[in-house]
Structures are given as C-alpha cells and as structure tokens.
CHARMM-style PDB file with segment names, atoms N, HN, CA, C and O in Angstrom:
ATOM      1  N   UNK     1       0.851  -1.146   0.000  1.00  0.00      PROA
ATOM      2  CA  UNK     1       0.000   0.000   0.000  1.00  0.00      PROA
ATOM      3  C   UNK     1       0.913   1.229   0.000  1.00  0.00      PROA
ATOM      4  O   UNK     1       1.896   1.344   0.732  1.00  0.00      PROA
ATOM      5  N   UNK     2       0.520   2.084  -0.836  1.00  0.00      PROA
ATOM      6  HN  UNK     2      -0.278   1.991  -1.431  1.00  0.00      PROA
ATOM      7  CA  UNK     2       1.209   3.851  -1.190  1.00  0.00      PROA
ATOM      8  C   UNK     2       0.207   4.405   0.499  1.00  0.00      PROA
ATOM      9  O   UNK     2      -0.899   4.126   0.962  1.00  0.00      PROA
ATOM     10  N   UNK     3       1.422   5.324   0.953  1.00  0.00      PROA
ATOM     11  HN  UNK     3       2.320   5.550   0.576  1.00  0.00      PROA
ATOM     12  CA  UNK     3       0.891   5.733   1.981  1.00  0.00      PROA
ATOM     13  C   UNK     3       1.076   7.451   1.699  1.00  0.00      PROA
ATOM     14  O   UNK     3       2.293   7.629   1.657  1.00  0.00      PROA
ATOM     15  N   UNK     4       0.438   8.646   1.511  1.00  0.00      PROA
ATOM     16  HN  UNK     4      -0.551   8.502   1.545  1.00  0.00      PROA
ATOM     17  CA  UNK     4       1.255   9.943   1.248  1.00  0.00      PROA
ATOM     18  C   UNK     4       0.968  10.660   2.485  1.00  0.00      PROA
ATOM     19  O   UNK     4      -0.205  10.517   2.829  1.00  0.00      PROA
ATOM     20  N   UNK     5       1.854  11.573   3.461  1.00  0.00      PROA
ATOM     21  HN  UNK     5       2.808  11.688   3.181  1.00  0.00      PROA
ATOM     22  CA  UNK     5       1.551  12.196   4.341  1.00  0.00      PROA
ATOM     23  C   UNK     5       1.881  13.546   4.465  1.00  0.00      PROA
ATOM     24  O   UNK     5       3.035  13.730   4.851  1.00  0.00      PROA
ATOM     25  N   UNK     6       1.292  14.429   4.278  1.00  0.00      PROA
ATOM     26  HN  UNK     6       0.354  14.280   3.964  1.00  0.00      PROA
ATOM     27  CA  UNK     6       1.751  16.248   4.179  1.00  0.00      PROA
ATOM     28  C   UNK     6       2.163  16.512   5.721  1.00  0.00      PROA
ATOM     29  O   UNK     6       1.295  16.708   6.571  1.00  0.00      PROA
ATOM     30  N   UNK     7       3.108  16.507   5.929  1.00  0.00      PROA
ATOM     31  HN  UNK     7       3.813  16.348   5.238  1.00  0.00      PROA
ATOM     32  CA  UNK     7       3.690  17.590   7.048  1.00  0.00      PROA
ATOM     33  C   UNK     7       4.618  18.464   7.083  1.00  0.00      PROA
ATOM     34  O   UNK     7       5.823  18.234   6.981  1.00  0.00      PROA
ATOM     35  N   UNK     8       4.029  19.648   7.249  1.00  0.00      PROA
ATOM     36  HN  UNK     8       3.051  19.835   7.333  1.00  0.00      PROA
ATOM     37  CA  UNK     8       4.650  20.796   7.666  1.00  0.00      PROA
ATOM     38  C   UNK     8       4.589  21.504   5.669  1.00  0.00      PROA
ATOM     39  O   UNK     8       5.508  22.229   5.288  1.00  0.00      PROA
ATOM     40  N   UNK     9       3.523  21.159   4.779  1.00  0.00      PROA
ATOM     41  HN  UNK     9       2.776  20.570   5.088  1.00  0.00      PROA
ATOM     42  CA  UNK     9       3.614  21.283   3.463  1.00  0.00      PROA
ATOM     43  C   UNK     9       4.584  20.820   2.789  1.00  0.00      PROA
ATOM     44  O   UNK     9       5.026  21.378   1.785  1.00  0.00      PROA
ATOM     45  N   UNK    10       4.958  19.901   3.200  1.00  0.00      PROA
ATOM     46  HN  UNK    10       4.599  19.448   4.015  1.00  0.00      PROA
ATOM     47  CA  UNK    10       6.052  18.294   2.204  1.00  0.00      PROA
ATOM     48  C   UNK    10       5.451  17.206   2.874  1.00  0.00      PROA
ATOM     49  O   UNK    10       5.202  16.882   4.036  1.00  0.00      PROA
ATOM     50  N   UNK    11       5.243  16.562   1.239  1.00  0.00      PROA
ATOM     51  HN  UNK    11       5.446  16.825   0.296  1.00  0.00      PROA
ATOM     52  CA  UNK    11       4.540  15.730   1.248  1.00  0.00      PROA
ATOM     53  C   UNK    11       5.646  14.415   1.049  1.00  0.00      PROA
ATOM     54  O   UNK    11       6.592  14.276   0.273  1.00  0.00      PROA
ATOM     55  N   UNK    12       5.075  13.521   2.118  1.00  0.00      PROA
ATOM     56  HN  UNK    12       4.307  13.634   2.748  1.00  0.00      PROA
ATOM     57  CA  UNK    12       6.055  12.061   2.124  1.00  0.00      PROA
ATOM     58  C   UNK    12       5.326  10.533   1.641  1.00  0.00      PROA
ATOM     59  O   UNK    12       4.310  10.013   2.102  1.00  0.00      PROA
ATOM     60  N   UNK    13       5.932  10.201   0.916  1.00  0.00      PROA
ATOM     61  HN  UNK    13       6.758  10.623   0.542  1.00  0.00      PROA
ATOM     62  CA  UNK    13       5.625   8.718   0.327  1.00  0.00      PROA
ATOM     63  C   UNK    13       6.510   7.647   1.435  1.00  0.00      PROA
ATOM     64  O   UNK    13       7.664   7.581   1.859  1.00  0.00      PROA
ATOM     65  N   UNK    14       5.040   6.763   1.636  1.00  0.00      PROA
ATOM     66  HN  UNK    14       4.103   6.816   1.292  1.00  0.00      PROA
ATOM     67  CA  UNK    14       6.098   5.648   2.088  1.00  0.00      PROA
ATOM     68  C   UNK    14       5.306   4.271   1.046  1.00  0.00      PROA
ATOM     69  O   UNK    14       4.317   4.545   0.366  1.00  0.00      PROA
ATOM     70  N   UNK    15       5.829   3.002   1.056  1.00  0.00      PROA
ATOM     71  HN  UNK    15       6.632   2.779   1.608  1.00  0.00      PROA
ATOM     72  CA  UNK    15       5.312   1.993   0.959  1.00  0.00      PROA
ATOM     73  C   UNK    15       5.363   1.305   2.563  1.00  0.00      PROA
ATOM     74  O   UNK    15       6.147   1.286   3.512  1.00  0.00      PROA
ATOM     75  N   UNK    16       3.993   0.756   2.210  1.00  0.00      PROA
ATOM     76  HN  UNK    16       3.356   0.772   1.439  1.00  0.00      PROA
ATOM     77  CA  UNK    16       3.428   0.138   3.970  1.00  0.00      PROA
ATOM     78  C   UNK    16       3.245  -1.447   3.272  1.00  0.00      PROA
ATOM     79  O   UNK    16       2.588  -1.872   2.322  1.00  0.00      PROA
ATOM     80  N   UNK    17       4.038  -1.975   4.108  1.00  0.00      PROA
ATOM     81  HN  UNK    17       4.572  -1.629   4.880  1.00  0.00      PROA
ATOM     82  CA  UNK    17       3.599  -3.950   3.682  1.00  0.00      PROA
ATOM     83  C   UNK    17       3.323  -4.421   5.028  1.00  0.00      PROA
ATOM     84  O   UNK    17       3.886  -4.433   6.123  1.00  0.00      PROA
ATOM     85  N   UNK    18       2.034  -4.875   4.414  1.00  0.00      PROA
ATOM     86  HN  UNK    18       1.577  -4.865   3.524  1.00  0.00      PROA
ATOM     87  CA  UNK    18       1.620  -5.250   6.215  1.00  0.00      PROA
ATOM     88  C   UNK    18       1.947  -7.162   5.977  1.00  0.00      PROA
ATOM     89  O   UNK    18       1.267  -7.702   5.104  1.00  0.00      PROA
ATOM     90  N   UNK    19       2.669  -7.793   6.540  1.00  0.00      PROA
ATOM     91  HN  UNK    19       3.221  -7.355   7.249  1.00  0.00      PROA
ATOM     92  CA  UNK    19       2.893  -9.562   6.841  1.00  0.00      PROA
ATOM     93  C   UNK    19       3.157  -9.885   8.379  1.00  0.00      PROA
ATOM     94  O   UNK    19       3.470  -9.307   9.420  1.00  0.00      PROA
ATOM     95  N   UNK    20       2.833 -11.189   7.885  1.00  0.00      PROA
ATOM     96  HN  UNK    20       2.578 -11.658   7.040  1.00  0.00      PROA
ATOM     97  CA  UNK    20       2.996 -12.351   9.418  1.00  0.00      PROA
ATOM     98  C   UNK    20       4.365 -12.328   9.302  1.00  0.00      PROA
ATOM     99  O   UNK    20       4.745 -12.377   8.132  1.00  0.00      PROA
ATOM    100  N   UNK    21       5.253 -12.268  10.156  1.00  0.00      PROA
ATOM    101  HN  UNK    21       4.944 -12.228  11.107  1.00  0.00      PROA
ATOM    102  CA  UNK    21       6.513 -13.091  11.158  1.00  0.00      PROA
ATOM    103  C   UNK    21       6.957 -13.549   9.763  1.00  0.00      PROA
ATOM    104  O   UNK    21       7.537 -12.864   8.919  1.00  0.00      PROA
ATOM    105  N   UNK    22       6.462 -15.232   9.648  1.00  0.00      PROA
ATOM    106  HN  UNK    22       5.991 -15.788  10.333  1.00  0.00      PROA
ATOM    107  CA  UNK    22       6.798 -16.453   8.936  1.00  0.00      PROA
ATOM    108  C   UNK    22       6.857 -15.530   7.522  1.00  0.00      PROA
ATOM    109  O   UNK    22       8.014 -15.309   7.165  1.00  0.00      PROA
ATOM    110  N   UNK    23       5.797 -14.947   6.645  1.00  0.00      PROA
ATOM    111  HN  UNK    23       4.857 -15.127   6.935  1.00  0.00      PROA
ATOM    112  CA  UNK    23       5.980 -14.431   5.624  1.00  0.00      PROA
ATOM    113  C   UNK    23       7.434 -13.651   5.514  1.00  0.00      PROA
ATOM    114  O   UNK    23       8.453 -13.857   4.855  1.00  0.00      PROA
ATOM    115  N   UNK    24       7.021 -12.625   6.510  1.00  0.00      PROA
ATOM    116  HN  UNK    24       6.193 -12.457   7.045  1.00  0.00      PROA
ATOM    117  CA  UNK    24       8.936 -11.448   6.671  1.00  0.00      PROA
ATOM    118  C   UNK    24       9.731 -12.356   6.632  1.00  0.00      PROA
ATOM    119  O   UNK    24      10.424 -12.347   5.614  1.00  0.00      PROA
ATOM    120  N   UNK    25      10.021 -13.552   7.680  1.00  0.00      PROA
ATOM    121  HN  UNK    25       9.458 -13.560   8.507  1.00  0.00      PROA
ATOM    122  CA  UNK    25      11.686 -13.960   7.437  1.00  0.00      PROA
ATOM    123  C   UNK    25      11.782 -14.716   6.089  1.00  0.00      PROA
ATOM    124  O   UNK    25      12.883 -14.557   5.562  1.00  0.00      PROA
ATOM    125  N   UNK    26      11.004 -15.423   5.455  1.00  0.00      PROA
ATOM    126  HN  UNK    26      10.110 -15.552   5.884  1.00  0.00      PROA
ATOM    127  CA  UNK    26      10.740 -16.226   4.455  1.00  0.00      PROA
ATOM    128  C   UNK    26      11.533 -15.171   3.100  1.00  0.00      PROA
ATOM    129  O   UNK    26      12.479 -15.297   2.323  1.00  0.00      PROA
ATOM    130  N   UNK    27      10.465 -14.107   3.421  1.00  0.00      PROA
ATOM    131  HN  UNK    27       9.696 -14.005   4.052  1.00  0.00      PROA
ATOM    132  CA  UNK    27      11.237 -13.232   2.071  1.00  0.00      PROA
ATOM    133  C   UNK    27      12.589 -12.659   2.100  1.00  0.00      PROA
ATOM    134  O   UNK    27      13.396 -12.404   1.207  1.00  0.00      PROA
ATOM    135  N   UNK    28      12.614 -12.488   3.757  1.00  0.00      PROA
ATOM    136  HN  UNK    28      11.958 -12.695   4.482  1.00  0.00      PROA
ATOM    137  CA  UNK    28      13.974 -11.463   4.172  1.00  0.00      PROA
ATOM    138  C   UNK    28      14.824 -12.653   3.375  1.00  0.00      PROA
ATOM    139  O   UNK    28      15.387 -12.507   2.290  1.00  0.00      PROA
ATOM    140  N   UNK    29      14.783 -13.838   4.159  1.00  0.00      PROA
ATOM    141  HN  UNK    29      14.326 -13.957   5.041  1.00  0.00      PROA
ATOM    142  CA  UNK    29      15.844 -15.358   3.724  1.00  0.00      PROA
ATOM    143  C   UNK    29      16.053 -15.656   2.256  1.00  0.00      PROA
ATOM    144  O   UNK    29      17.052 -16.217   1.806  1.00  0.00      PROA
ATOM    145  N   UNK    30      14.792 -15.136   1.399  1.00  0.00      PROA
ATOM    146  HN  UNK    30      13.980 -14.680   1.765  1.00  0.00      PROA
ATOM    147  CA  UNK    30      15.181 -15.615  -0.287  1.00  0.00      PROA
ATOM    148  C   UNK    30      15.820 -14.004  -0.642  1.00  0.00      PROA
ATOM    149  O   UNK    30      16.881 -13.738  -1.205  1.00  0.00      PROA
ATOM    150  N   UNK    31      15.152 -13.400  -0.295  1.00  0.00      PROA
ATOM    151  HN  UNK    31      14.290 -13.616   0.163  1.00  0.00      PROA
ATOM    152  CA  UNK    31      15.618 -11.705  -0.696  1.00  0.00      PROA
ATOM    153  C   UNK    31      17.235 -11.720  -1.225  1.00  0.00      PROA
ATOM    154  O   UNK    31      17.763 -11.280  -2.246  1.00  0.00      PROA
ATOM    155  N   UNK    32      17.884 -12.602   0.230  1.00  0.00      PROA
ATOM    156  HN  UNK    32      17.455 -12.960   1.059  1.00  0.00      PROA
ATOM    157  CA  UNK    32      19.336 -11.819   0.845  1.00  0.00      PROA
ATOM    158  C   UNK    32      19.990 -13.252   0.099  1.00  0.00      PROA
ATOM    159  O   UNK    32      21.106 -13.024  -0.369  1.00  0.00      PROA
ATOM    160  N   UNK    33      19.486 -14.772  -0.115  1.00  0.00      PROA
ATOM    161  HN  UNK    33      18.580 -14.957   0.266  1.00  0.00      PROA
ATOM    162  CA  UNK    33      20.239 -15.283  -1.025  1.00  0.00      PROA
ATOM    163  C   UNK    33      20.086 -15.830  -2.568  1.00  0.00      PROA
ATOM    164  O   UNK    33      20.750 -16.597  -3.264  1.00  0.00      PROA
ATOM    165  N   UNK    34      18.976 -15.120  -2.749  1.00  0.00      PROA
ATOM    166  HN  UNK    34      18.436 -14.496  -2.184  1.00  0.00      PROA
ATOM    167  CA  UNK    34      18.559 -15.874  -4.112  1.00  0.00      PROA
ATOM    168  C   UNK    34      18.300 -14.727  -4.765  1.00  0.00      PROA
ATOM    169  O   UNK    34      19.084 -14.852  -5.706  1.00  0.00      PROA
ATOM    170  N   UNK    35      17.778 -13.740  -4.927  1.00  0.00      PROA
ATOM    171  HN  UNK    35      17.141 -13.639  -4.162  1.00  0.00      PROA
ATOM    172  CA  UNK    35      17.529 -12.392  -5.471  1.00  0.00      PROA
ATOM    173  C   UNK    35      18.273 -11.747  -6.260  1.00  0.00      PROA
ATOM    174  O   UNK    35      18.494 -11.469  -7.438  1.00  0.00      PROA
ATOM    175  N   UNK    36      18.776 -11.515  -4.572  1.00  0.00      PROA
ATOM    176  HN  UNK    36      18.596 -11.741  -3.615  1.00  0.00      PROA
ATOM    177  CA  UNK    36      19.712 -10.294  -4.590  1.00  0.00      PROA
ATOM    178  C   UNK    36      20.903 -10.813  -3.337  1.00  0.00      PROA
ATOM    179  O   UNK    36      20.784 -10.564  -2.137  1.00  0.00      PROA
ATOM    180  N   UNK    37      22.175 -11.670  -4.048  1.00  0.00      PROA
ATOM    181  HN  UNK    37      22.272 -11.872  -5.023  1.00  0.00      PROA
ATOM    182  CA  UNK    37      22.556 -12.773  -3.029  1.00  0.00      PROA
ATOM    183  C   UNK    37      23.836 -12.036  -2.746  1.00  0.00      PROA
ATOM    184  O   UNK    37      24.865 -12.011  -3.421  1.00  0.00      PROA
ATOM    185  N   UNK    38      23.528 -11.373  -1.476  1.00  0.00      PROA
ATOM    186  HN  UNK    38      22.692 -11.393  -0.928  1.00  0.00      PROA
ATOM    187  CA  UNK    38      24.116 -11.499  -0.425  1.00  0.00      PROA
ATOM    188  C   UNK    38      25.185 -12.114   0.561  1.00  0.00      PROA
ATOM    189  O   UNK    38      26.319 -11.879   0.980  1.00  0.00      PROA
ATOM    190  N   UNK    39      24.241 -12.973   0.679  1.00  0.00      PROA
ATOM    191  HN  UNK    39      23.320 -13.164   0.339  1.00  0.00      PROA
ATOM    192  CA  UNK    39      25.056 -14.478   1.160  1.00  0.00      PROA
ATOM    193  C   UNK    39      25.175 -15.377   0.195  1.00  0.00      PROA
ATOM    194  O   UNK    39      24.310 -15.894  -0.513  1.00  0.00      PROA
ATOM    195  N   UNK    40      26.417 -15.528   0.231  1.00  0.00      PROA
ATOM    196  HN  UNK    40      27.119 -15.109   0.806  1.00  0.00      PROA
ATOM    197  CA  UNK    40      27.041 -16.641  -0.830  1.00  0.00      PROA
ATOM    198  C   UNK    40      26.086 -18.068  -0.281  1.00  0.00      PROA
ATOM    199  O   UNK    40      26.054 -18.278   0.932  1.00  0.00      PROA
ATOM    200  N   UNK    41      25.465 -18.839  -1.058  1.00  0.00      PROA
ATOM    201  HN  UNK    41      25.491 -18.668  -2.043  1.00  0.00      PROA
ATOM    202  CA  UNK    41      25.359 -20.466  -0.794  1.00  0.00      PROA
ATOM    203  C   UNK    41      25.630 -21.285  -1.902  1.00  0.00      PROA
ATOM    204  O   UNK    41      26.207 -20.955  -2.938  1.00  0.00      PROA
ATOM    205  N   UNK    42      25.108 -22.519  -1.560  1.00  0.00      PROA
ATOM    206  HN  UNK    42      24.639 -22.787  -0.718  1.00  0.00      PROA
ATOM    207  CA  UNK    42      25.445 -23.971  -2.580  1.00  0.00      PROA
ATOM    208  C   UNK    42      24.181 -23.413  -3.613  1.00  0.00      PROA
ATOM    209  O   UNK    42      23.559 -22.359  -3.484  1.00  0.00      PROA
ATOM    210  N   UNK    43      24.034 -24.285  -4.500  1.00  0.00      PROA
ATOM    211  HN  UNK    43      24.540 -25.142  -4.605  1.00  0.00      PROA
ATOM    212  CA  UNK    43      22.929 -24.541  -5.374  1.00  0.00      PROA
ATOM    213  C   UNK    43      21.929 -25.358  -4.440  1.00  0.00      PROA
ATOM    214  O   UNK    43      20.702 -25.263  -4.450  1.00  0.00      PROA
ATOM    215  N   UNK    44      22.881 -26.361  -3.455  1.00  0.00      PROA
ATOM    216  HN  UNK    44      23.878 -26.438  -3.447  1.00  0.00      PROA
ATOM    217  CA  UNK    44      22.154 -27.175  -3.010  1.00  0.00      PROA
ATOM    218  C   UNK    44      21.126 -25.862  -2.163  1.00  0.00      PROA
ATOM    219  O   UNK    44      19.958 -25.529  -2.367  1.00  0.00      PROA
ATOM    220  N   UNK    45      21.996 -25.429  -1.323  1.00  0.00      PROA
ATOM    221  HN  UNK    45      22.945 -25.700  -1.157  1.00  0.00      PROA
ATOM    222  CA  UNK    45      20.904 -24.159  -0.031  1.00  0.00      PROA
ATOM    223  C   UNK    45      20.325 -23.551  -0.967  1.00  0.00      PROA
ATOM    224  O   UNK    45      19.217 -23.452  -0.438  1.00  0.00      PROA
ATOM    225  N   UNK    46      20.200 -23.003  -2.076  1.00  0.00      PROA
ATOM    226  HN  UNK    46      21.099 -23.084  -2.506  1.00  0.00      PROA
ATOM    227  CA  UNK    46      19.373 -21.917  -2.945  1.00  0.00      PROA
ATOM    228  C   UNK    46      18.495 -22.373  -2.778  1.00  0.00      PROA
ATOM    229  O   UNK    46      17.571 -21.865  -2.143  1.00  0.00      PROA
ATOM    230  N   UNK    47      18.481 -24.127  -3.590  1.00  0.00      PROA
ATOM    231  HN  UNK    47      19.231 -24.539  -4.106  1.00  0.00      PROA
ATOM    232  CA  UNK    47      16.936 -24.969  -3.775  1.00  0.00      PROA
ATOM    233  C   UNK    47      16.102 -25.060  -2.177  1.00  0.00      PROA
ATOM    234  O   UNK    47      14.874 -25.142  -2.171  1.00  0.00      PROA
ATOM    235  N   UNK    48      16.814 -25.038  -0.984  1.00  0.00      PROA
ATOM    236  HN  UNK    48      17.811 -24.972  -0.988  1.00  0.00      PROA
ATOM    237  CA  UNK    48      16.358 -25.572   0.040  1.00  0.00      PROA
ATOM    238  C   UNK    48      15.343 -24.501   0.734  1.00  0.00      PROA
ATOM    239  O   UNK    48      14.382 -24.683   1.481  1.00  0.00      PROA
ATOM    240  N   UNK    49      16.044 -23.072   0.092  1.00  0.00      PROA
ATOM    241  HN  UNK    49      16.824 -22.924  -0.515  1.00  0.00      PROA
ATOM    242  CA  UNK    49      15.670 -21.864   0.533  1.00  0.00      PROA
ATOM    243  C   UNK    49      14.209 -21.347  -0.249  1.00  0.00      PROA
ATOM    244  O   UNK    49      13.198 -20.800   0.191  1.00  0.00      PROA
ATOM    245  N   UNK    50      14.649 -21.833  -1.728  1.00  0.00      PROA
ATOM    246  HN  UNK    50      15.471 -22.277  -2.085  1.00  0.00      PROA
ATOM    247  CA  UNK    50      13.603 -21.972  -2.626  1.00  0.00      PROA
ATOM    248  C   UNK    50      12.539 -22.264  -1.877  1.00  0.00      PROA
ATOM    249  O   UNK    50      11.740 -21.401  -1.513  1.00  0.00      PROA
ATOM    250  N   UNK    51      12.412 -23.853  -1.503  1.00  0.00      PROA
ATOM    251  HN  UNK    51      13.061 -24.554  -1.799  1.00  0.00      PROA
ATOM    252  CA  UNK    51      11.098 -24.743  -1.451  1.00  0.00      PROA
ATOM    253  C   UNK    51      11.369 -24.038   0.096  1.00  0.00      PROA
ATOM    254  O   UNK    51      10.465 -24.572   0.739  1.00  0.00      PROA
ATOM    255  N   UNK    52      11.758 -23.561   0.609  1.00  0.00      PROA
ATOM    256  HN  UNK    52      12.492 -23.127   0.087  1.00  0.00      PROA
ATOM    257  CA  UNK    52      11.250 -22.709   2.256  1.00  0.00      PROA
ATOM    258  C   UNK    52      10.211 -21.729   2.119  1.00  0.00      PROA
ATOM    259  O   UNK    52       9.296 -21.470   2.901  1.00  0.00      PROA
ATOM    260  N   UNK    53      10.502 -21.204   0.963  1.00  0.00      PROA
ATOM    261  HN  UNK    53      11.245 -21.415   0.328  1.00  0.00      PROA
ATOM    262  CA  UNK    53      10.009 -20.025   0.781  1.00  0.00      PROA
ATOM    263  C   UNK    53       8.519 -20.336   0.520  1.00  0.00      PROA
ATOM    264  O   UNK    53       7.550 -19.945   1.171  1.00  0.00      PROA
ATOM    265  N   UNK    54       8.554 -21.335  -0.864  1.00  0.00      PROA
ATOM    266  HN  UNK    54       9.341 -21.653  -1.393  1.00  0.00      PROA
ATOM    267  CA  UNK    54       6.996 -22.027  -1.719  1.00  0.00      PROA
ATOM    268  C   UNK    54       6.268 -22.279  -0.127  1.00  0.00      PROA
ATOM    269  O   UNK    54       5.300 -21.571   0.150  1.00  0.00      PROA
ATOM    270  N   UNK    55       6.738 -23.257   0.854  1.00  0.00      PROA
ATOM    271  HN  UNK    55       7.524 -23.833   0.628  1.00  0.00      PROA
ATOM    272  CA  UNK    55       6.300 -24.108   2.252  1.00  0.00      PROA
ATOM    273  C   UNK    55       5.828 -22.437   2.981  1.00  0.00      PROA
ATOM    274  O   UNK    55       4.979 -22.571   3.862  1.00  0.00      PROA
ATOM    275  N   UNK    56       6.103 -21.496   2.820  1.00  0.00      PROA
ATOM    276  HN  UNK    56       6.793 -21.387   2.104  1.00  0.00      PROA
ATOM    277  CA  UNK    56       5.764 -20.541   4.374  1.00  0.00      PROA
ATOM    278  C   UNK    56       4.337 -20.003   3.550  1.00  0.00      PROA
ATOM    279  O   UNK    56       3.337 -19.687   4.194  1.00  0.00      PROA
ATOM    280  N   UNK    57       4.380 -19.942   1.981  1.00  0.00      PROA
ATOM    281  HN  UNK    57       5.192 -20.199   1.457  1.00  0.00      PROA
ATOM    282  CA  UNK    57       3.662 -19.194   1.350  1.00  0.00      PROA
ATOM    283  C   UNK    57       2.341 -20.260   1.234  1.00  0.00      PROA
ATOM    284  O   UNK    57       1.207 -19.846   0.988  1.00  0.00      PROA
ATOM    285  N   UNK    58       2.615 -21.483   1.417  1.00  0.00      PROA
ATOM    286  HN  UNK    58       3.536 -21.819   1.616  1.00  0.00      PROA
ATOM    287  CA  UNK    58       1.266 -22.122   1.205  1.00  0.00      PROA
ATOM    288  C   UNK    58       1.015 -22.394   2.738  1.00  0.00      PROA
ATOM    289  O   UNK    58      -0.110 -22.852   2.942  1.00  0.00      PROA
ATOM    290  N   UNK    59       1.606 -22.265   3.597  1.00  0.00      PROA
ATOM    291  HN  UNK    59       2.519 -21.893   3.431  1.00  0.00      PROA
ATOM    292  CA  UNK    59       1.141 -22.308   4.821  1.00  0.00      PROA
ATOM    293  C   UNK    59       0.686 -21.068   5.523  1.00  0.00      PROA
ATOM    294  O   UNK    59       0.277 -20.990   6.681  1.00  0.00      PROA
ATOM    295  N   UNK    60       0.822 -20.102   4.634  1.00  0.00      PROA
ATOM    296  HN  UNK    60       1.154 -20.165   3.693  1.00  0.00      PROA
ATOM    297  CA  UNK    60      -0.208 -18.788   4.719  1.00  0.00      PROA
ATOM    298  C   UNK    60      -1.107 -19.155   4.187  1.00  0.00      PROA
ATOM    299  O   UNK    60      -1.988 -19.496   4.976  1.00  0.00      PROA
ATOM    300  N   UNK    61      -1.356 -19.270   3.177  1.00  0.00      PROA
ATOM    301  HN  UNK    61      -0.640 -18.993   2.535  1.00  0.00      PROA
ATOM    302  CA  UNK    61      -2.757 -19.764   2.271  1.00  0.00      PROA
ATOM    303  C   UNK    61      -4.158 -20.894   3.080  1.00  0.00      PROA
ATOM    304  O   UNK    61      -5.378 -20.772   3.188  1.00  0.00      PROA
ATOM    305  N   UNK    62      -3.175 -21.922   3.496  1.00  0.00      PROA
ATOM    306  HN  UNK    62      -2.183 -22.021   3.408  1.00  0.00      PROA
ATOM    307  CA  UNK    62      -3.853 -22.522   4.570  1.00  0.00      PROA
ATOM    308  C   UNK    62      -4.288 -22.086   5.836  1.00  0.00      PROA
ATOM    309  O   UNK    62      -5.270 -22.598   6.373  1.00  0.00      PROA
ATOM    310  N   UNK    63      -3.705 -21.278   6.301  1.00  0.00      PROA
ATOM    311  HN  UNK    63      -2.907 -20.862   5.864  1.00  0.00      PROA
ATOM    312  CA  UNK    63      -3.998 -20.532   7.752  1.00  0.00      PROA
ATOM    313  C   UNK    63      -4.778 -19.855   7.714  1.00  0.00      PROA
ATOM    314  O   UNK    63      -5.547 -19.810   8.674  1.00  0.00      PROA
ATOM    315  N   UNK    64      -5.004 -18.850   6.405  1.00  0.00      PROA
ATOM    316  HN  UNK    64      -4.379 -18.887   5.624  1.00  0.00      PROA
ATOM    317  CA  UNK    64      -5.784 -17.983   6.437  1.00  0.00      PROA
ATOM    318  C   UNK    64      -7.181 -18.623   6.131  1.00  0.00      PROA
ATOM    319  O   UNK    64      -8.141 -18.452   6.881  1.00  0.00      PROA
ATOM    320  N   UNK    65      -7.259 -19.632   4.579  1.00  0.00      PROA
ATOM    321  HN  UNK    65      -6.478 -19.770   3.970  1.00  0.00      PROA
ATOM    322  CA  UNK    65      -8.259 -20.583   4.747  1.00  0.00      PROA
ATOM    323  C   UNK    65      -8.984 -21.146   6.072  1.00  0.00      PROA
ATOM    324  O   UNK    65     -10.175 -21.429   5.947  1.00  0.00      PROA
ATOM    325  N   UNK    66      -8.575 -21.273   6.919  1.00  0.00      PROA
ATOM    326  HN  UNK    66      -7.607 -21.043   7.020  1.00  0.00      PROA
ATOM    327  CA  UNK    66      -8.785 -21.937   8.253  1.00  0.00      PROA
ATOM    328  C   UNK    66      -9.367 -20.756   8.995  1.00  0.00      PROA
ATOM    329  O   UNK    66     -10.230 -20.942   9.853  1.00  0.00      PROA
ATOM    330  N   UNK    67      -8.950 -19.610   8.711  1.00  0.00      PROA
ATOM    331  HN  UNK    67      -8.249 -19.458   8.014  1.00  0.00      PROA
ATOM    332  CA  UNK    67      -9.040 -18.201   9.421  1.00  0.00      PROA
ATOM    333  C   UNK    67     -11.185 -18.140   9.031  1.00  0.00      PROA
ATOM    334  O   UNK    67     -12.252 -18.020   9.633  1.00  0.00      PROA
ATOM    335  N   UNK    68     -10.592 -18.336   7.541  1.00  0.00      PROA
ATOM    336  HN  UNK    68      -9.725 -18.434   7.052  1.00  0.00      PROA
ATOM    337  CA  UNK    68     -11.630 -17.760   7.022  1.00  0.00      PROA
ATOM    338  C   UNK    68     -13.362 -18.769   7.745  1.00  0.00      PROA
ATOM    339  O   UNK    68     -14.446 -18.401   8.197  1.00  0.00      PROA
ATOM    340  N   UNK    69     -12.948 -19.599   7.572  1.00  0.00      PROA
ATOM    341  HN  UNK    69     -12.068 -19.898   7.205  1.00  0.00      PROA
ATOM    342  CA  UNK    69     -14.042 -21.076   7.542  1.00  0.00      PROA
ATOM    343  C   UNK    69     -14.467 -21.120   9.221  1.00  0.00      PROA
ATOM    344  O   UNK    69     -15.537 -21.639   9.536  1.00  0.00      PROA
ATOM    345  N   UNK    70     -13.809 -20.701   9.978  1.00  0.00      PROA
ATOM    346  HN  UNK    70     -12.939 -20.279   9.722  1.00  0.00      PROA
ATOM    347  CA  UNK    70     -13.892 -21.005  11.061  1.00  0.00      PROA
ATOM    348  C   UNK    70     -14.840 -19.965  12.309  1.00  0.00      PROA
ATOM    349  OT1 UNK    70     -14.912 -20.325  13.484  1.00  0.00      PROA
TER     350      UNK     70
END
C-alpha cells in the first residue's frame, strides 16, 4: 500500500507492507540469497531456501483458509 503524508507542506511517500513473522523472514531469507545474493550459498541451499520459501507461502494460504471457515 502507497501511503502519502503532508507535514509541515512536504509531502512524504512511504510503501506500507503489512505480513505475518513467517511471511517477513521467508522473504527477508530468499531476498538476501537468491535475489539479490548477499550471502554466498550452494545450489544445493538456494533450492532448500527456494522450497522454504513455496512451504511458508502455502502455509499462509492454509492458515488464512482456516481463518476464514472457522
């Protein structure tokens, strides 16, 4: 979400991302080695980090499903 706020007649842009915990470190963790890599790893850790990432994102999907139904 674009957030704009006038103070003092200057006006400030922020971006606002609202996530769970599990979502933030999930992205912080692919962000910093698969992206935009940071941290050096194997091919092997890329893939591991990969399917970490797919696992937090469908276990949002499910939670919230559960959120919803319940």
């Amino acid at each position: 979400m674009i957030v704009k706020v006038d103070s003092g007649g200057q006006v400030y842009t922020f971006e606002l991302q609202l996530t769970t915990r599990r979502a933030s470190i999930a992205a912080d963790v692919n962000h910093n080695t698969i992206y935009k890599p940071y941290i050096d790893v194997t091919p092997e850790e890329q893939a591991k980090v990969a399917k970490m990432f797919d696992e937090a994102a469908a276990l949002e999907q499910i939670e919230k499903r559960g959120l919803n139904n319940g």
